[in-house]
N, C-alpha and C positions, 0 to 999 in steps of 0.2 A: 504494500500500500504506500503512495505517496504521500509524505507529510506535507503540510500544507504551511508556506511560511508567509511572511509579512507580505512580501512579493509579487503573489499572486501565480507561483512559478504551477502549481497542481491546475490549476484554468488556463493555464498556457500549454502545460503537458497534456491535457483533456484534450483541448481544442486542437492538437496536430493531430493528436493520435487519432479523434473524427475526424478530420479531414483527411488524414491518408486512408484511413476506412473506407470512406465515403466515395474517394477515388480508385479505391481497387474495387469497391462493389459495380463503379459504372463504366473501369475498361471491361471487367468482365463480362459484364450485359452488352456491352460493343461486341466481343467475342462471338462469334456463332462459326459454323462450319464453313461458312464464306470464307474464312483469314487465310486459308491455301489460296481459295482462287484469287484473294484481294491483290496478297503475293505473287502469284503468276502474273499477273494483269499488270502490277506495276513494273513487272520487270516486262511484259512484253511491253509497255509502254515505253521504257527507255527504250526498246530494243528498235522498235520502231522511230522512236525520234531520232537515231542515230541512222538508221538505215535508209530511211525516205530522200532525206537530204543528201545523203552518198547517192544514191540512184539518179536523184534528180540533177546533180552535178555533173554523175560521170555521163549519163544520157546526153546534155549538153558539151559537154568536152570533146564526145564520139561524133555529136552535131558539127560542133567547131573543129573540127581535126576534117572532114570530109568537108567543108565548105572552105576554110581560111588553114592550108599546112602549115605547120611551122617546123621548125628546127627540133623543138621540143613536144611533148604530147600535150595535147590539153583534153585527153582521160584521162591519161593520169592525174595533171594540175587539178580538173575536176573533180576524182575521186578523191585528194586531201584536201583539197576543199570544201567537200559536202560531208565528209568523215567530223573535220576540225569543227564548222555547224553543228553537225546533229550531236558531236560530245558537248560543246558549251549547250546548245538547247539543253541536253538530258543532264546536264549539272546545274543548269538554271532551273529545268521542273522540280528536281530533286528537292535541291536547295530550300524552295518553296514550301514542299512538302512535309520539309524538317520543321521548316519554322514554327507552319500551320500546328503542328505534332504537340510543337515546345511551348507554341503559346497556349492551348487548351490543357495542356498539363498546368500548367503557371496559372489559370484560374482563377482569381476567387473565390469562393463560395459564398451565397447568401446570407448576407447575417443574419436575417430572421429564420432563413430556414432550419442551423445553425443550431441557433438559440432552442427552437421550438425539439428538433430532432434529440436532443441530449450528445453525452459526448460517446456513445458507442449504440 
């Protein structure tokens, strides 16, 4: 049992230990059988924002190599091109999605609801 001193330190120990509670009761209700596929889907999503932009570059390079020759290829130029693209896109979506993550963890909670719920 925690003693309680001048402080207030036993209402401060209460109130984290609800709230971390209260956040692992609502990842877990996030939780369902979906979190494989959420996981495939985000990684086919980087996979495809890296990819699209490779094809659509090197397609043009293959364009411009048949219309305008040069000394150099421009598929190849193209395909690091659309490679370099589609990794900063899929670190920019990422990135995003980290933040989105950390700011919903970082929350809040309602002080009335708080109050009303008790501390476990």
């Amino acid at each position: 049992m925690v003693e309680q001193d001048g402080h207030g330190r036993r209402n401060d120990l209460e109130r984290r230990i609800s709230e971390k509670e209260r956040r692992k009761v609502r990842e877990r209700a996030k939780r369902t059988s979906g979190e494989v596929w959420f996981g495939l889907g985000a990684f086919g999503i980087v996979g495809w924002s890296v990819a699209v932009p490779a094809l659509l570059c090197t397609f043009l390079g293959a364009w411009l190599d048949a219309r305008y020759p040069q000394p150099f290829s421009w598929t190849l130029t193209g395909l690091v091109v659309g490679i370099t693209f589609g990794c900063f896109n899929a670190w920019f979506w990422l990135n995003r999605e980290r933040e989105d993550i950390l700011k919903h963890r970082e929350m809040p909670q309602d002080k009335d609801k708080n109050e009303k719920e008790g501390p476990l």
